[in-house]
Structure formats: C-alpha cells, structure tokens
N, CA, C and O of each residue as an XYZ file, in Angstrom:
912
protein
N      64.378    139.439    172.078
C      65.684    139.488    171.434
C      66.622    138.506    172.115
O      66.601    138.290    173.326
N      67.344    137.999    171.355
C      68.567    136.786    171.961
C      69.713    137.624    172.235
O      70.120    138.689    171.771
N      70.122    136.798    173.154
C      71.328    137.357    173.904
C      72.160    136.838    172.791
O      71.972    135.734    172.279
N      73.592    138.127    172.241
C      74.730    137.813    171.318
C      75.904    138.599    171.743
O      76.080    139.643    172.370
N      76.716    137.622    171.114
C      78.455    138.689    171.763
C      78.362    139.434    171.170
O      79.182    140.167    171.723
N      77.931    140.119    170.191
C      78.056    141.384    169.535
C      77.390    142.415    170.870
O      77.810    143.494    171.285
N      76.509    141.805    171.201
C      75.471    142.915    172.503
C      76.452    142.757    173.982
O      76.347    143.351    175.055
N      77.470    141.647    173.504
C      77.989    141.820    175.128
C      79.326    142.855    175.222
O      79.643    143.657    176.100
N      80.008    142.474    173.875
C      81.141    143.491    173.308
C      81.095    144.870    173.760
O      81.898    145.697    174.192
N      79.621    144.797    173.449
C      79.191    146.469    173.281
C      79.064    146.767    175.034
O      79.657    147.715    175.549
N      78.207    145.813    175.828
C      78.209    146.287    177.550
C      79.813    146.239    178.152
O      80.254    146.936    179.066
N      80.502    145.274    177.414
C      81.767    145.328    178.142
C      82.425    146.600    177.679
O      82.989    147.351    178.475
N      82.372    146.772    176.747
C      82.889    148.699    176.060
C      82.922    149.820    177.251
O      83.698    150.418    177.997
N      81.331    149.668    176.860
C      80.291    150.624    177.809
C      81.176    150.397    179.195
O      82.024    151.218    179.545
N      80.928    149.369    179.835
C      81.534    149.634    181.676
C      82.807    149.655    181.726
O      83.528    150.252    182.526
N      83.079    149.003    180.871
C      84.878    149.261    180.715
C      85.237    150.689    181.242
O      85.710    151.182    182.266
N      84.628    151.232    179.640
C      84.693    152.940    180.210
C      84.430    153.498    181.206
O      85.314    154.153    181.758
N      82.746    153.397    181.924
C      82.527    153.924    182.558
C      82.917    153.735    184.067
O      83.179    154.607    184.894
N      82.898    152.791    184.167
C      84.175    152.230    185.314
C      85.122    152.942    185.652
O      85.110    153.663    186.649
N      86.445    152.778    184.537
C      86.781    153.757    184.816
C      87.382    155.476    184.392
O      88.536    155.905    184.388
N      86.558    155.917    184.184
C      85.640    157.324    183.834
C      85.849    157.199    185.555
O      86.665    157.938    186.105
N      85.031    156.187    186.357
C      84.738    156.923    187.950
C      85.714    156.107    188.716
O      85.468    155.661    189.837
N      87.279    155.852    187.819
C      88.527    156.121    189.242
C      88.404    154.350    189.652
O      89.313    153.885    190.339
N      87.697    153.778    189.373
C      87.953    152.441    190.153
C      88.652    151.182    189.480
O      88.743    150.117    190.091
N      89.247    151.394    187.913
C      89.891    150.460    187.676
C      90.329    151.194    186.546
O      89.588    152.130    186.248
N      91.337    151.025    185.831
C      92.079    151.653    184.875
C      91.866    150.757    183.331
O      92.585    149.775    183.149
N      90.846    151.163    182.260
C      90.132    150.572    181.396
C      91.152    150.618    180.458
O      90.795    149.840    179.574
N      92.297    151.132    180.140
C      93.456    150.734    179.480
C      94.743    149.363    179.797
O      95.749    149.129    179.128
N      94.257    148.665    181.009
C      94.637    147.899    181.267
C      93.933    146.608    181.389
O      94.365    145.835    182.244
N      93.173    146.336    180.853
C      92.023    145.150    180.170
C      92.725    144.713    178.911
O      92.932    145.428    177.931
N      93.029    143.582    179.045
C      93.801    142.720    177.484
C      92.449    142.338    176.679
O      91.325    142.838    176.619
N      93.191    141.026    175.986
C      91.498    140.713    175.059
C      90.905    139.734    175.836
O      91.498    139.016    176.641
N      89.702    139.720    175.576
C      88.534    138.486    176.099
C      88.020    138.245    175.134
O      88.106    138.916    174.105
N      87.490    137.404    175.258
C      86.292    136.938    173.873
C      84.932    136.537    175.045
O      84.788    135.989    176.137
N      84.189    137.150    174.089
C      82.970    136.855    175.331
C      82.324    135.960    174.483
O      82.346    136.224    173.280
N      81.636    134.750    174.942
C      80.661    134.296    174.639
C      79.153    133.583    175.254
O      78.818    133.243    176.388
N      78.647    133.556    174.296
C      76.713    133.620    175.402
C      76.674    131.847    174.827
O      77.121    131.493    173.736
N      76.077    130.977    175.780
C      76.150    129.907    176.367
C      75.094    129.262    176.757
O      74.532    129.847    177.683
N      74.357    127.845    176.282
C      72.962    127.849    176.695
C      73.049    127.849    178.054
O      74.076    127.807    178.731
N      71.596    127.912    178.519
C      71.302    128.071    180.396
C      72.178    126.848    181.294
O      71.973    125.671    180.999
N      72.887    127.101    182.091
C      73.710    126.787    182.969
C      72.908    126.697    184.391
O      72.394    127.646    184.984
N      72.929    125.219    184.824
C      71.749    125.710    186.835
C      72.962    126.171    187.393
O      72.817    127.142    188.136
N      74.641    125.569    187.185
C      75.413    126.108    188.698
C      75.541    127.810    188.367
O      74.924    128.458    189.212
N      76.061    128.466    187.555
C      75.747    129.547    187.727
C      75.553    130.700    185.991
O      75.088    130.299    184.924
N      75.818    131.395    186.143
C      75.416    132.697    185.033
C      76.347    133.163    184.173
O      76.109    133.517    183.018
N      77.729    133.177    184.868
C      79.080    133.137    184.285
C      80.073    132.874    184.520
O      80.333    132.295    185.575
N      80.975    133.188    183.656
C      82.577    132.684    184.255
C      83.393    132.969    183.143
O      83.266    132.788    181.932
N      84.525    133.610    184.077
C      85.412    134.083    183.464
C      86.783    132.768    183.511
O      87.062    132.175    184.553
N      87.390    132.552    182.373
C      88.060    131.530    182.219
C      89.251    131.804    181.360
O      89.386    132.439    180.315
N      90.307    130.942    182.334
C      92.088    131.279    181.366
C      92.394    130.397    180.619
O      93.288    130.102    181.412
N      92.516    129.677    179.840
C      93.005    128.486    179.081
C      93.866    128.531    178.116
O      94.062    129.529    177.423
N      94.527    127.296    177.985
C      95.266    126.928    176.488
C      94.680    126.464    175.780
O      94.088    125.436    176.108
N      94.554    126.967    174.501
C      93.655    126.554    173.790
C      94.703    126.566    172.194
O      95.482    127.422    171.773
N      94.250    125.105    171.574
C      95.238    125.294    170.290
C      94.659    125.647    168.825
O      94.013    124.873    168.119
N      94.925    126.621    168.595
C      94.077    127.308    167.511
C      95.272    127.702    166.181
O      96.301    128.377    166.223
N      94.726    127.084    165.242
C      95.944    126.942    163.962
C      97.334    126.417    163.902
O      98.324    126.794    163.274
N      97.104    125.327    164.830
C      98.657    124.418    165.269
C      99.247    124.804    166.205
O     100.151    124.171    166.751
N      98.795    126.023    166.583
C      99.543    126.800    168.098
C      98.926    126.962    168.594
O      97.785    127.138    168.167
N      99.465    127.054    170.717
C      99.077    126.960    171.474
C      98.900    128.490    172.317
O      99.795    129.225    172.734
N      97.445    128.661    172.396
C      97.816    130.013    172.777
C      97.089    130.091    174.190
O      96.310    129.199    174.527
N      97.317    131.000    174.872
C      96.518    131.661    176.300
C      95.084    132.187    176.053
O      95.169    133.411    175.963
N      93.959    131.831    175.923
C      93.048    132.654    176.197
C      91.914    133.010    177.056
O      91.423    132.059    177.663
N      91.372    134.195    177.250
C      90.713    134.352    178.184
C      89.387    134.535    177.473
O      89.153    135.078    176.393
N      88.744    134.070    178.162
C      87.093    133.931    177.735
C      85.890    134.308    178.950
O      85.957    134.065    180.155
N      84.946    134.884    178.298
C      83.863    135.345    179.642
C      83.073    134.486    178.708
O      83.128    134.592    177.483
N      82.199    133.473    179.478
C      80.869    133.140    179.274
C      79.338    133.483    179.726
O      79.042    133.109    180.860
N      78.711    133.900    179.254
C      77.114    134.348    179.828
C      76.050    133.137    179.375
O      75.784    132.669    178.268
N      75.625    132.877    180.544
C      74.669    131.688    180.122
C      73.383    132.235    179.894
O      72.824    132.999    180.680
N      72.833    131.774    178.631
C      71.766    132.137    178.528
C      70.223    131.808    179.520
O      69.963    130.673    179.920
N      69.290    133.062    179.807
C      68.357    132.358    179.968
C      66.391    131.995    179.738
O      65.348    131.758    180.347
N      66.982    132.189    178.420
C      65.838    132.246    177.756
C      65.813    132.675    176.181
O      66.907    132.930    175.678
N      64.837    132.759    175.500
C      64.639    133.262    174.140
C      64.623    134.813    174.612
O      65.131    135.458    173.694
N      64.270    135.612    175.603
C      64.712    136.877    175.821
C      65.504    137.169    177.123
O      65.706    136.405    178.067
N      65.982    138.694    176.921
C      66.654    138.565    178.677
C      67.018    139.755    179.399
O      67.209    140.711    178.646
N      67.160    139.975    180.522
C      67.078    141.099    181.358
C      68.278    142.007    180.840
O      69.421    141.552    180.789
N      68.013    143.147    180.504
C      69.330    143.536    179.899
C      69.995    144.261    181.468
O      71.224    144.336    181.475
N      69.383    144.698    182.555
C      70.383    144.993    184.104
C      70.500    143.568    183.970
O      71.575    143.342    183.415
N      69.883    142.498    184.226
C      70.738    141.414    184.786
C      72.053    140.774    184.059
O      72.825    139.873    184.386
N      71.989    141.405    183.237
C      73.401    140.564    182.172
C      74.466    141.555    182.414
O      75.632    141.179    182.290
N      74.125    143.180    182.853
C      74.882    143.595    183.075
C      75.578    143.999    184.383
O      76.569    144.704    184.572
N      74.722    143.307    185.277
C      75.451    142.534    186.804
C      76.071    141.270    186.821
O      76.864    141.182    187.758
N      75.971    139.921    185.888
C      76.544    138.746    185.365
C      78.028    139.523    184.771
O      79.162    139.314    185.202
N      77.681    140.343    183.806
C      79.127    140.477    182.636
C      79.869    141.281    183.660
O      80.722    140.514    184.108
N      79.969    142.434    184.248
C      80.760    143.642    184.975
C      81.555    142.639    186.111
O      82.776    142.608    186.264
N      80.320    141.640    187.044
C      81.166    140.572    187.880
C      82.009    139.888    187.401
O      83.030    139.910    188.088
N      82.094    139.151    186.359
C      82.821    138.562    185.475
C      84.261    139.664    184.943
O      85.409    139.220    184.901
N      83.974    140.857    184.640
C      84.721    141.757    184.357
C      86.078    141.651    185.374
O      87.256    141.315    185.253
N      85.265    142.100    186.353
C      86.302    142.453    187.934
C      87.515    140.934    187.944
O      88.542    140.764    188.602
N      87.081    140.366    187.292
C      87.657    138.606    187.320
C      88.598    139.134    186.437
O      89.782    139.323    186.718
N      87.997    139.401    185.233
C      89.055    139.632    184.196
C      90.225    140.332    184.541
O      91.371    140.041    184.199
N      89.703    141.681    185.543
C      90.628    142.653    185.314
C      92.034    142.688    186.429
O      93.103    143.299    186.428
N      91.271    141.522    187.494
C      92.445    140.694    188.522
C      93.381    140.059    187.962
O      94.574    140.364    187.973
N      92.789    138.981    187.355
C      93.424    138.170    186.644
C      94.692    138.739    185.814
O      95.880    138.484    186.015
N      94.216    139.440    184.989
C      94.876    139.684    183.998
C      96.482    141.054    184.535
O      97.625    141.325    184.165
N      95.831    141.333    185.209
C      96.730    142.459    185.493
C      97.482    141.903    187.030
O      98.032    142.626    187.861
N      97.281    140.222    187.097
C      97.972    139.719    188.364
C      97.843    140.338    189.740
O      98.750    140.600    190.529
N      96.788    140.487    189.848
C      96.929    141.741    191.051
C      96.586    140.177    192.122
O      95.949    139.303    191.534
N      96.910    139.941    193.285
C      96.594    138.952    194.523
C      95.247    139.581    195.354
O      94.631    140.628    195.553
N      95.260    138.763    195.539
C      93.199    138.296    196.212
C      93.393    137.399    197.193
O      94.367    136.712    196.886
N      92.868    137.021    198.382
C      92.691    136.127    199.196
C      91.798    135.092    198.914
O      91.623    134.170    199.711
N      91.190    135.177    197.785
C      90.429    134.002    197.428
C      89.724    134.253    195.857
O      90.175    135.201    195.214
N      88.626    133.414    195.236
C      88.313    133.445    194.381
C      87.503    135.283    193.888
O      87.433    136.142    193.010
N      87.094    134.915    195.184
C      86.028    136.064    195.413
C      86.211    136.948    196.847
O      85.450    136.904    197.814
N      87.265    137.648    196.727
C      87.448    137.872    198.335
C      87.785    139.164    198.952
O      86.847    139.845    199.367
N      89.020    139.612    199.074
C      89.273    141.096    199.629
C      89.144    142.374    198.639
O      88.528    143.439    198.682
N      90.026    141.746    197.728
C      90.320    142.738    196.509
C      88.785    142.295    195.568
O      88.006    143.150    195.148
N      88.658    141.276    195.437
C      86.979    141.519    194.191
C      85.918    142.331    195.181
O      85.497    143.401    194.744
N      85.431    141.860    196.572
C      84.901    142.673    197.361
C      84.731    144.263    196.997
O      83.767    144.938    196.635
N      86.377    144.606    197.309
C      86.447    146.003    197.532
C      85.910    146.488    195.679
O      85.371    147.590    195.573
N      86.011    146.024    194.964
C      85.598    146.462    193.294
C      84.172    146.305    193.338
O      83.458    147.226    192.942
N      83.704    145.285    193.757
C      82.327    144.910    193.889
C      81.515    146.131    194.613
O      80.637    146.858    194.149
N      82.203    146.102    196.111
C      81.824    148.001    196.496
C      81.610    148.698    196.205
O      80.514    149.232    196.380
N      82.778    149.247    195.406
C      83.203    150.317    194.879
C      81.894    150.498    193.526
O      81.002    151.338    193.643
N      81.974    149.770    192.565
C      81.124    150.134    191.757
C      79.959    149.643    192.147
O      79.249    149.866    191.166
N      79.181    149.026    193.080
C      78.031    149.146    193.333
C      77.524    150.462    194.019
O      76.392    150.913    193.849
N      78.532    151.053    194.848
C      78.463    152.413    195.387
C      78.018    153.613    194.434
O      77.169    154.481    194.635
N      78.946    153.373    193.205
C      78.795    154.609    192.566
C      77.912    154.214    190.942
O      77.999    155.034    190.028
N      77.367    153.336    190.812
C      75.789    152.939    189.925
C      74.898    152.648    190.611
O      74.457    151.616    190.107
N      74.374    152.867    191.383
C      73.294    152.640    192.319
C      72.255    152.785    191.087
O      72.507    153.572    190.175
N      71.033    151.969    191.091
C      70.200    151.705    190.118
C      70.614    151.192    189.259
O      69.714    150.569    188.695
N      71.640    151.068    188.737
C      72.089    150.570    187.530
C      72.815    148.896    187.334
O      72.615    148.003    186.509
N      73.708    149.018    188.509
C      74.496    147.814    188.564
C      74.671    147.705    190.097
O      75.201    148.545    190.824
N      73.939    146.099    190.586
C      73.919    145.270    191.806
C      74.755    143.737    191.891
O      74.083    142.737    191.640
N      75.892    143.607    192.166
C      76.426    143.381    191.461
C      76.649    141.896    192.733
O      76.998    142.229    193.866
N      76.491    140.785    192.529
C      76.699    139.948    194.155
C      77.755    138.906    193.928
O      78.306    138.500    192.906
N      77.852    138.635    195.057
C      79.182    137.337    194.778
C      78.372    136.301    194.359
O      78.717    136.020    193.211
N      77.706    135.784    194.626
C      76.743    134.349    193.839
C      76.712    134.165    192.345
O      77.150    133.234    191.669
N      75.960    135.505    191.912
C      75.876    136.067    190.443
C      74.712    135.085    190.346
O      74.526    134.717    189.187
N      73.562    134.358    191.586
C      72.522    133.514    190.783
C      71.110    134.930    190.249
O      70.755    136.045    190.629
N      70.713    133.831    189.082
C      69.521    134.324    188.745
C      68.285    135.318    189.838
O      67.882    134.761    190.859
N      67.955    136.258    189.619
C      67.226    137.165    190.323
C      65.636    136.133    190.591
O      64.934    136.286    191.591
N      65.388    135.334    189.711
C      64.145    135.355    189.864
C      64.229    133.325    190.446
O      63.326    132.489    190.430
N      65.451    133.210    190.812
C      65.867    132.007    191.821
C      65.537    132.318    193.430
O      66.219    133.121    194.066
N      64.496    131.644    193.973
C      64.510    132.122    195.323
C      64.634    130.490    196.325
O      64.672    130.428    197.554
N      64.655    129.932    195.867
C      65.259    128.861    196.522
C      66.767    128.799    197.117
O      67.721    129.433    196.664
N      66.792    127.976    198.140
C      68.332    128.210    198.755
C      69.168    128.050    198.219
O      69.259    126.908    197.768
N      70.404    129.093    197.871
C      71.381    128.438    196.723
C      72.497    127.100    197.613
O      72.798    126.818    198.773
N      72.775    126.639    196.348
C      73.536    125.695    196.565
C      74.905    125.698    197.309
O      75.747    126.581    197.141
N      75.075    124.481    198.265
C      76.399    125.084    198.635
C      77.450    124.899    197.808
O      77.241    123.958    197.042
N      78.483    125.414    197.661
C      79.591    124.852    196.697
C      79.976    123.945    197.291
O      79.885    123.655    198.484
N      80.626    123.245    196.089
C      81.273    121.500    196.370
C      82.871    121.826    196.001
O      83.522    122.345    195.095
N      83.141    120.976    197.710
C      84.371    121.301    197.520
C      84.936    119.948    196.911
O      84.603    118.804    197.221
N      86.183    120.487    195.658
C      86.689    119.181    195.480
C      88.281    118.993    195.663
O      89.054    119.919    195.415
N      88.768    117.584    196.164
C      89.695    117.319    196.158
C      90.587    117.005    195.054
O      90.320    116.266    194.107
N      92.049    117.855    195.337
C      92.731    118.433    194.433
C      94.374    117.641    194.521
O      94.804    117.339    195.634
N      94.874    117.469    193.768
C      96.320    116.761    193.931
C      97.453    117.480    192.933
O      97.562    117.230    191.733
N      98.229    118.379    193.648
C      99.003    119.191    192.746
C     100.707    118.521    192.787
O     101.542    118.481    193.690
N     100.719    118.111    191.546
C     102.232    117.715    191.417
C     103.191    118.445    191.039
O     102.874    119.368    190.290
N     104.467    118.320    191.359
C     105.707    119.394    190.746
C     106.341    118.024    190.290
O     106.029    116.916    190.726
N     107.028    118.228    189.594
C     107.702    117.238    188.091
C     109.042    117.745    188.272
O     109.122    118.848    188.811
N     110.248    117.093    187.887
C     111.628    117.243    187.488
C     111.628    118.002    186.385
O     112.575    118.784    186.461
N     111.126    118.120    185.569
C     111.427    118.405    184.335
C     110.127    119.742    184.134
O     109.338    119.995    183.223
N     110.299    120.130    184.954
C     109.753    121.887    184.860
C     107.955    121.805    184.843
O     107.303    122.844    184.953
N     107.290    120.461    184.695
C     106.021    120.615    183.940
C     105.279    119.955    185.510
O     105.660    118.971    186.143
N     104.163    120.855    185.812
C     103.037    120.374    187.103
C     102.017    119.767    186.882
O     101.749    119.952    185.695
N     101.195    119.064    187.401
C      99.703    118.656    187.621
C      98.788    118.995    188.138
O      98.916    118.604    189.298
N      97.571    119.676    188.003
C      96.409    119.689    188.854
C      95.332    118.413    188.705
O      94.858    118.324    187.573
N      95.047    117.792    189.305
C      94.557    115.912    189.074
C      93.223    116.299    189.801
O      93.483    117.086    190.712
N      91.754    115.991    189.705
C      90.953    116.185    190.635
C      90.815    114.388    190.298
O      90.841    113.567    189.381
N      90.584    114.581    192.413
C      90.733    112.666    192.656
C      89.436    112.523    193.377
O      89.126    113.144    194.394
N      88.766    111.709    192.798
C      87.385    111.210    194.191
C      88.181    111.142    195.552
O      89.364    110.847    195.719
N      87.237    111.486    196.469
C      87.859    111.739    197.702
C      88.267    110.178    198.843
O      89.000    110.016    199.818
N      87.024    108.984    197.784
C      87.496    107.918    198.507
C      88.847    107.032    197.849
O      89.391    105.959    198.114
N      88.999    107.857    197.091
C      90.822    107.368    195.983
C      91.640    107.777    196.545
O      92.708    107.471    196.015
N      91.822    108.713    197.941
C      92.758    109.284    197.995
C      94.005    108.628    198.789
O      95.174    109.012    198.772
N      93.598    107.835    199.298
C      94.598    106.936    200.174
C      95.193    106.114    198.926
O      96.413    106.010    198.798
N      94.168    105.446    197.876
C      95.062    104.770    196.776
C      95.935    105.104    195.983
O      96.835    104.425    195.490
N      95.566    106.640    195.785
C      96.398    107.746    194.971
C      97.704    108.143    195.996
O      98.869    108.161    195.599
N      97.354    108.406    197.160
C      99.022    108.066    198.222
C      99.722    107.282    198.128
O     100.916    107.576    198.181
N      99.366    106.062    197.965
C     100.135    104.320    197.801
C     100.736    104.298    196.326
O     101.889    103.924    196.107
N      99.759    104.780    195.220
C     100.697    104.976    193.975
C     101.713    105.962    193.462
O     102.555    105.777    192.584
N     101.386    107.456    194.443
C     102.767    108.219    194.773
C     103.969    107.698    194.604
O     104.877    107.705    193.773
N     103.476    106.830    196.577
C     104.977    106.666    196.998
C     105.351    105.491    196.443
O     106.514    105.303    196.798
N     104.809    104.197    195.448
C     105.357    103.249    194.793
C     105.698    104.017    193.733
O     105.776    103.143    192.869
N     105.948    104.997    193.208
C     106.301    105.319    191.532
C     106.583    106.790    191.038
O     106.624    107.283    189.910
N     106.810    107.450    192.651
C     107.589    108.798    192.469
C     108.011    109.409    192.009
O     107.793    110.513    191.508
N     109.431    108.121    192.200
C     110.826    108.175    191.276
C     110.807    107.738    189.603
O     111.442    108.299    188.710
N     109.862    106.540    189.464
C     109.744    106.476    188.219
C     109.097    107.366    187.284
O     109.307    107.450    186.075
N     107.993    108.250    188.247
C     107.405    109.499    187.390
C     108.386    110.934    187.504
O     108.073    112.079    187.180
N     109.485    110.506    187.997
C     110.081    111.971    188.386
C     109.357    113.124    189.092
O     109.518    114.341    188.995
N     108.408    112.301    189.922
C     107.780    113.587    190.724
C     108.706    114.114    192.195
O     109.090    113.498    193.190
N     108.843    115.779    191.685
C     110.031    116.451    192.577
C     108.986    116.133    193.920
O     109.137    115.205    194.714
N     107.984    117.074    193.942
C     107.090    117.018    195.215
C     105.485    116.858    194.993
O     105.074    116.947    193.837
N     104.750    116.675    195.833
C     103.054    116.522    195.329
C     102.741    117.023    197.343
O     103.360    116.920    198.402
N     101.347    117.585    196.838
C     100.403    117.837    197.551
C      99.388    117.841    197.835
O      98.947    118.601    196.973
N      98.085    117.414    198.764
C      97.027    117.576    198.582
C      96.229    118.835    198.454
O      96.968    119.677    198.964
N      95.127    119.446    198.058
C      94.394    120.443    198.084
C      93.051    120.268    198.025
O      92.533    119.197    197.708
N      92.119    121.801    198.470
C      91.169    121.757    197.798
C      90.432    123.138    197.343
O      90.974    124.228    197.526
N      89.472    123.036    196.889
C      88.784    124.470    195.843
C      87.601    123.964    196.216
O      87.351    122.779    196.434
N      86.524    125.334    196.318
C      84.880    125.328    196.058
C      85.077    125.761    194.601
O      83.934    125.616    194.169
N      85.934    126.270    193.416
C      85.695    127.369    192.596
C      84.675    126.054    191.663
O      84.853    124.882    191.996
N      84.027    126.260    190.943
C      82.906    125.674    189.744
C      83.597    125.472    188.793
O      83.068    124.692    188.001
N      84.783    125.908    188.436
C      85.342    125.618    187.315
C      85.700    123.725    187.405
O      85.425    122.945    186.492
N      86.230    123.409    188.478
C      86.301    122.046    188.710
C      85.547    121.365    188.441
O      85.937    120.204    188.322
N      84.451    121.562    188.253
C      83.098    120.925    188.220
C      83.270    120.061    186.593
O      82.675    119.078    186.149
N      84.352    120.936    186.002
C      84.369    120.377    184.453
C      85.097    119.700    183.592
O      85.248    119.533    182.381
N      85.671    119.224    185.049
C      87.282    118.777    184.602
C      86.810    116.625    185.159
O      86.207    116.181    186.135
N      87.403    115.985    184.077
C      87.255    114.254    184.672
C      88.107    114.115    185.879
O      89.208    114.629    186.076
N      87.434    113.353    186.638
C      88.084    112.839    187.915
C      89.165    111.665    187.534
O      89.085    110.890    186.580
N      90.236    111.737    188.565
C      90.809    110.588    188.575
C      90.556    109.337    189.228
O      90.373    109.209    190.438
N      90.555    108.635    188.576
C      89.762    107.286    189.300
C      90.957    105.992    189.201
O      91.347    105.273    190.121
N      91.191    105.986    188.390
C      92.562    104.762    188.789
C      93.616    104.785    188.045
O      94.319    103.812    187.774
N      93.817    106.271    187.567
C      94.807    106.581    186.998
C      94.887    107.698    187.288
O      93.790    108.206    187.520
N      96.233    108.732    187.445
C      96.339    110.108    187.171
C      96.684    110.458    185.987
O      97.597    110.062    185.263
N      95.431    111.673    185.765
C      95.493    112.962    184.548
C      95.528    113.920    185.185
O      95.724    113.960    186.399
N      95.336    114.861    184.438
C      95.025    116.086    184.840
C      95.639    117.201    183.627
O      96.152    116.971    182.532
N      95.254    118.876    184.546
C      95.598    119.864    183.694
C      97.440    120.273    183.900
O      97.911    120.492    185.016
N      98.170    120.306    182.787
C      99.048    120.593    182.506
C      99.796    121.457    182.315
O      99.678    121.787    181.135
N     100.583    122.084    182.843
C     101.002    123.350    182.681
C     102.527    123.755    183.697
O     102.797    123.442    184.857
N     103.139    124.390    182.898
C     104.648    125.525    183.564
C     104.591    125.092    185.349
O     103.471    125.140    185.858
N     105.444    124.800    185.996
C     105.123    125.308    187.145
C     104.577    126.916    187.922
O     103.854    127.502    188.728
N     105.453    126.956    187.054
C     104.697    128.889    187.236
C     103.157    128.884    186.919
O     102.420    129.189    187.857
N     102.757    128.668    186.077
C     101.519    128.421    185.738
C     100.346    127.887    186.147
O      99.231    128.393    186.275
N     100.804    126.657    186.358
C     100.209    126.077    187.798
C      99.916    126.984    189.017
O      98.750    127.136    189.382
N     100.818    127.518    189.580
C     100.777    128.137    190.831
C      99.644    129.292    190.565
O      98.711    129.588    191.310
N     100.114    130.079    188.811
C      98.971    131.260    188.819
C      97.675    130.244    188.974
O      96.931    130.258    189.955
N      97.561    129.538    188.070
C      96.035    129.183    188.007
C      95.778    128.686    189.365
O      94.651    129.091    189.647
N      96.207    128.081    190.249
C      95.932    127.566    191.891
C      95.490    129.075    192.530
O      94.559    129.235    193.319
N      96.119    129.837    192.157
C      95.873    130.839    192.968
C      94.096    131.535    192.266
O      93.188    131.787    193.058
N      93.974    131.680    191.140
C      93.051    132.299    190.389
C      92.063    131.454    190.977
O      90.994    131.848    191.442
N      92.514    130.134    190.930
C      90.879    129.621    191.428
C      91.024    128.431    192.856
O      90.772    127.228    192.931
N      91.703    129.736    194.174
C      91.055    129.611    195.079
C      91.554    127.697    195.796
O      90.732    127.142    196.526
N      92.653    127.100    195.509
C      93.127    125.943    195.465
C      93.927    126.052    196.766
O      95.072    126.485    196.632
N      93.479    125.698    198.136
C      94.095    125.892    199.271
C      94.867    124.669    199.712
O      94.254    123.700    200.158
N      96.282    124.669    199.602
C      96.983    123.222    200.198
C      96.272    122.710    201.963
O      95.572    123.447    202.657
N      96.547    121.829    202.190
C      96.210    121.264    203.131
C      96.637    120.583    204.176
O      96.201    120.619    205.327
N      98.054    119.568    203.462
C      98.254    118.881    203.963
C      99.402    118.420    202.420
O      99.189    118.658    201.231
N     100.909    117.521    203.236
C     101.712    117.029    202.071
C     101.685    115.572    201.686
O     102.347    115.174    200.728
C-alpha cells in the first residue's frame, strides 16, 4: 500500500488525541497543517515547515508536514515515529512556546514524555533517520547566514557561500545607506531546511519577511548570531 495524506490525516487525528488523552500536550491547541507524502528524501524523513505561500492572489501563512516516502510500501510504526516528531514541531511552533534550539530542551522533554508513556508503540529520535540506515549519519552542514534589518520595517535571511563573506562585508559597508539597511548580522544554522534555499553568490537575495517574522523564523530554525 502507498503512503497518502488521507492515511496521515488519520495518524495525526489518532496521536493528536491520544497524546493528549495522556496530559502531555493539549490537542485543542494544534491549528491546521496540511500534511503531505513526498518522494524519498537521503537528508531526512520529514519536516515540518512555516511558509508564505500565495494561493488565489493572497498571501497566506502555511504550515505543512512532509513525509518522505520510502518505497512502493511502508512501515506503518515508522511513519508514525517520522509524523508524531514532526508533530511536537508543529505543536511548538505554533503555539510559540521557546526552545533552546531546533531540537532541544522543550522538544526533548515531549520526545520523553511520549516515548515514556507508548513504549512499543512510538520511538521517537531526534535524527528521525530511516531504521534500516546503519551507516554513520551525516553530520549536519552548517550554513552561513546574513540577517538584515531594513528601514522600512522589512528583514533578510541571505544564505552566503562562506568564501563570499568578506565580499558580502565590503558590499554592506559600500551601500548600506543606499539599501537603507538599519543593521545586519552574521549567523549560522545546522537546521536542513537551508539546504533549499539559493545561495548568494554576487548578489544578495534572500527570504523576506516582517521583522517580527524574521526573528520568529530565526528562532524556529535554530539561526545563532555570531558576530556583527
């Protein structure tokens, strides 16, 4: 049988509830997701993701869980240690609660918590790699990050090759003022989501967004300043 969001709808239901049914997260406070299943992915199994996305001329917020497929059939415990990890993402996220990292004090203690009380059922790890992967996992790649604040209310997250970065300093401070940049910083992230975004190479782009916004998403995925 193929993995379908109709079958993931239904596991996210299921733990939603039963979750919390046993006290460890409050299943009336989960907004919407859209889940969707994804061909096979090597960096990892899932991911939970915030975006703007423009759907019928407007721009809206949405949150999305992806499950990568892996195969024409599939472990139905293992999708439901992929989706529930992914869950705990959702249910941070969404309800703003602070974390020390992508994956860290507060996902930990959830990760605990319901591995404690499904024993047999749900094993639930920070990696989230494939069970039947026994090779060394990969280390994460950290990438270098350049966060701008703007005059005019709107930020940057820019990912820069790391040997650009002295050139990307020199075009700062020649054109600051002409870009109206209030302040900029360097950073960096292991999170995988970076992994999907174009580098800057002799120009700055990047993702766009509120200053407020910026700051949530820096924080969601784990974006540690460094240095100004």
């Amino acid at each position: 049988m193929r993995l379908s969001a109709e079958y993931l709808r239904e596991r996210h239901e299921h733990w939603k509830r039963r979750i919390g049914d046993a006290g460890i997260w409050d299943a009336a406070k989960f907004r919407d997701v859209r889940l969707v299943v994804r061909p096979r992915c090597k960096s990892y199994n899932g991911l939970f993701i915030r975006r703007y996305l423009t759907e019928l001329g407007q721009r809206k917020l949405i949150d999305r869980i992806f499950i990568y497929e892996k195969g024409p059939d599939f472990d139905p415990r293992f999708v439901d240690n992929i989706l529930v990890h992914e869950m705990i993402h959702q249910y941070i996220i969404q309800n703003r609660l602070k974390d020390t990292s992508t994956h860290g004090t507060l996902f930990r203690s959830f990760m605990n918590k319901i591995n404690g009380s499904f024993t047999g059922e749900l094993k639930i790890n920070i990696s989230d790699r494939s069970p039947e992967t026994t090779s060394k996992p990969e280390r994460p790649k950290i990438h270098l990050l350049l966060i701008l604040h703007r005059e005019d209310g709107f930020s940057f997250c820019c990912i820069v090759n790391p040997g650009k970065q002295s050139s990307f300093e020199n075009l700062l401070k020649n054109n600051a003022r002409a870009w109206h940049i209030k302040e900029y910083f360097w950073a960096r992230s292991k999170d995988p989501i970076f992994n999907h975004y174009s580098r800057c190479t002799k120009t700055l782009h990047g993702i766009k967004k509120r200053r407020g916004l910026i700051e949530e998403f820096c924080h969601i995925h784990g974006v540690e300043k460094f240095s100004n």
